[in-house]
C-alpha beads as a LAMMPS data file, in Angstrom:
LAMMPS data file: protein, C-alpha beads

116 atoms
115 bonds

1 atom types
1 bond types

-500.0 500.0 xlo xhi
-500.0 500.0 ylo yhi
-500.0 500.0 zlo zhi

Masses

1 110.0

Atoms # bond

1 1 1 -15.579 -5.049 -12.059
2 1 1 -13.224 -4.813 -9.196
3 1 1 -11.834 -1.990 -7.827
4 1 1 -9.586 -0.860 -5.354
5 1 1 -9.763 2.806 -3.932
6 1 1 -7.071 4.172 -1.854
7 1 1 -6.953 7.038 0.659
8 1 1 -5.072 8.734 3.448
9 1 1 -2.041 10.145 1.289
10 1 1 -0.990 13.847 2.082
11 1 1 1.892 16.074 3.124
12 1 1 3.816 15.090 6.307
13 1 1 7.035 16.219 7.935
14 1 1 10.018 14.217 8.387
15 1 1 9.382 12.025 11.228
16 1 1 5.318 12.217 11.301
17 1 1 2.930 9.231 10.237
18 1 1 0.548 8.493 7.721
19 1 1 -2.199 5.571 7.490
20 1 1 -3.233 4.361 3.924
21 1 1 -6.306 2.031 3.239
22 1 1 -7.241 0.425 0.059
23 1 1 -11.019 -0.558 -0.218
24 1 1 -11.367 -3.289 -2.728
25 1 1 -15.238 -3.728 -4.065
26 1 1 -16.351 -6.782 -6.274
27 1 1 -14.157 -9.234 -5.291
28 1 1 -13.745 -12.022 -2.598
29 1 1 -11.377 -10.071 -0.729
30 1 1 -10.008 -12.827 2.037
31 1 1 -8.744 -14.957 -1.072
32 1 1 -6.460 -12.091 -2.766
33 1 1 -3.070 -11.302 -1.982
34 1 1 -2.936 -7.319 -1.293
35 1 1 0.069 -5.278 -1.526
36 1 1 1.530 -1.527 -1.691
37 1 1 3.426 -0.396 -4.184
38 1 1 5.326 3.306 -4.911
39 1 1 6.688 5.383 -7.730
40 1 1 8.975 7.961 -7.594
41 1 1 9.006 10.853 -10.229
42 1 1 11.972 9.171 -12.684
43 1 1 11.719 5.519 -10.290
44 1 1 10.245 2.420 -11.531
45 1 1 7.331 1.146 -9.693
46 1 1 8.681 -0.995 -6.406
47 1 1 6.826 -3.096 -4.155
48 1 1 6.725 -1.750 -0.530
49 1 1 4.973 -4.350 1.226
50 1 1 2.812 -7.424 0.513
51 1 1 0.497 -9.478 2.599
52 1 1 -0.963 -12.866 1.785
53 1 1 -4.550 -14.164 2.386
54 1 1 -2.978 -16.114 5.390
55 1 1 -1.691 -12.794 6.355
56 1 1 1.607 -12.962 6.004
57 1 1 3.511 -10.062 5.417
58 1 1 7.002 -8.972 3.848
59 1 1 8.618 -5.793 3.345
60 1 1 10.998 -4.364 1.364
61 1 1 14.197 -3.207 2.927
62 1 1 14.310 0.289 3.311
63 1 1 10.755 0.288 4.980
64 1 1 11.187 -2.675 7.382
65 1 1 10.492 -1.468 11.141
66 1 1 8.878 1.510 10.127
67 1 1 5.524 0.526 8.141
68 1 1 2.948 -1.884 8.689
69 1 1 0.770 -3.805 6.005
70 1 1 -2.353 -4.594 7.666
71 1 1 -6.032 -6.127 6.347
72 1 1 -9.408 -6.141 7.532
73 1 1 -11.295 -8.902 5.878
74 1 1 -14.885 -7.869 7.127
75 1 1 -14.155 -4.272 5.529
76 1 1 -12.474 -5.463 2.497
77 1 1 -9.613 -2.952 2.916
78 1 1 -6.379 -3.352 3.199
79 1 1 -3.901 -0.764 5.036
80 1 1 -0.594 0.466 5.145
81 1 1 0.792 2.659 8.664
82 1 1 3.962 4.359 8.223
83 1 1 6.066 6.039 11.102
84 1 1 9.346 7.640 10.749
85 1 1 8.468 8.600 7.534
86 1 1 11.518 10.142 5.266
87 1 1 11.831 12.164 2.125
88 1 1 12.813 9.698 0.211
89 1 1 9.492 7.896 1.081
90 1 1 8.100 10.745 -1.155
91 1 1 5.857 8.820 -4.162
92 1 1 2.482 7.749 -5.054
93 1 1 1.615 4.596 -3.498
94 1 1 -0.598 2.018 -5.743
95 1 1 -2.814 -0.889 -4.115
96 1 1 -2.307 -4.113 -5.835
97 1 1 -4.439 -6.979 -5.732
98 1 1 -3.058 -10.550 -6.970
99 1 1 -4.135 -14.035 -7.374
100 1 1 -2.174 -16.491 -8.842
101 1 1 -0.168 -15.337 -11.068
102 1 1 -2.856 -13.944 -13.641
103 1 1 -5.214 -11.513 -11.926
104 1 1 -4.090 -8.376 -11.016
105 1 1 -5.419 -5.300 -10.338
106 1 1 -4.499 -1.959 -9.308
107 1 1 -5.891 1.166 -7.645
108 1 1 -5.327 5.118 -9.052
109 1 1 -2.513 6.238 -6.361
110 1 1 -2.289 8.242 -3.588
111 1 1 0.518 10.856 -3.619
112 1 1 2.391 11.089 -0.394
113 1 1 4.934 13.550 -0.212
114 1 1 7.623 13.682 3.012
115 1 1 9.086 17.497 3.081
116 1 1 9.194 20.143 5.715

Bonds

1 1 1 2
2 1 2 3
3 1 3 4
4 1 4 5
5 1 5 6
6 1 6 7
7 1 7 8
8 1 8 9
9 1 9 10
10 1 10 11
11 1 11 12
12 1 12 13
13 1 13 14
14 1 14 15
15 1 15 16
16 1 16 17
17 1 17 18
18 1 18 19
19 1 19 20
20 1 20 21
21 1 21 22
22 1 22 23
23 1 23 24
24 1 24 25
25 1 25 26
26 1 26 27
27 1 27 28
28 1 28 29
29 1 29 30
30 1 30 31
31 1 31 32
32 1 32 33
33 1 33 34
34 1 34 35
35 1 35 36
36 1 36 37
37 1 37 38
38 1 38 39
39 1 39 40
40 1 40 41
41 1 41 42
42 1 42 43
43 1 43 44
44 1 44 45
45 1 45 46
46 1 46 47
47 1 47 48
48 1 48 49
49 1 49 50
50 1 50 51
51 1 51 52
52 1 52 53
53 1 53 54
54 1 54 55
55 1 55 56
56 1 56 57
57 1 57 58
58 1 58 59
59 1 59 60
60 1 60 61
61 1 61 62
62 1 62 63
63 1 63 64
64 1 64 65
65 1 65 66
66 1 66 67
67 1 67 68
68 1 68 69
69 1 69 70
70 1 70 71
71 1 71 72
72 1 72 73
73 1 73 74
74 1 74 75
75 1 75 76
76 1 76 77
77 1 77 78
78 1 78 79
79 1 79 80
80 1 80 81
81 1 81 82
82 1 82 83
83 1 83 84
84 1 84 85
85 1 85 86
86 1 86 87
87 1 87 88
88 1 88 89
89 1 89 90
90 1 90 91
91 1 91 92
92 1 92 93
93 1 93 94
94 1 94 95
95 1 95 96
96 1 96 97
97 1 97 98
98 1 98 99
99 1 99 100
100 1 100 101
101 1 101 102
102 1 102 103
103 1 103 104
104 1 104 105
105 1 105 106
106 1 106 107
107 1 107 108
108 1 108 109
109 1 109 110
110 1 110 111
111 1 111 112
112 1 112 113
113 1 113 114
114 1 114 115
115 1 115 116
């Protein structure tokens, strides 16, 4: 069964950095499209960033120049650097694995929270 286990979420001050990884298990990992999602308290679920098998990458607005989607195929994990980080990047951030348009998967969440 696959599974995807995040880590690295925490409490950070406005301005400070955080590095999340995703290690995926029973799966071909090069093959799947990986992504990180968030959810606010009272949000809906929004994707945050998204990188392909080829590894290209896209971003949603608010995010772009500050975060970086990132993969290591040897370690199965997939990661997710943020700088400048900002209150309202407060959520819990979800690992998502896709292929095609069928299989998808997701990992528990990580809370990260942005407050001084």
């Amino acid at each position: 069964q696959v599974q995807l286990v995040e880590s690295g979420g925490g409490l950070v001050q406005p301005g400070g950095s955080l590095r999340l990884s995703c290690r995926a298990s029973e799966m071909i990992f090069r093959i799947w499209t990986m992504g990180w999602y968030r959810q606010a308290p009272g949000r809906q679920r929004e994707l945050v960033a998204r990188i392909s098998h080829t590894a290209n990458t896209n971003y949603t607005d608010p995010v772009k120049g500050r975060f970086t989607i990132s993969r290591d195929n040897a370690k199965n994990t997939v990661y997710l650097q943020m700088n400048s980080l900002k209150p309202e990047d407060t959520a819990v951030y979800y690992c998502n694995a896709q292929l095609g348009t069928t299989a998808v998967y997701w990992g528990q969440g990580t809370q990260v929270t942005v407050s001084s």
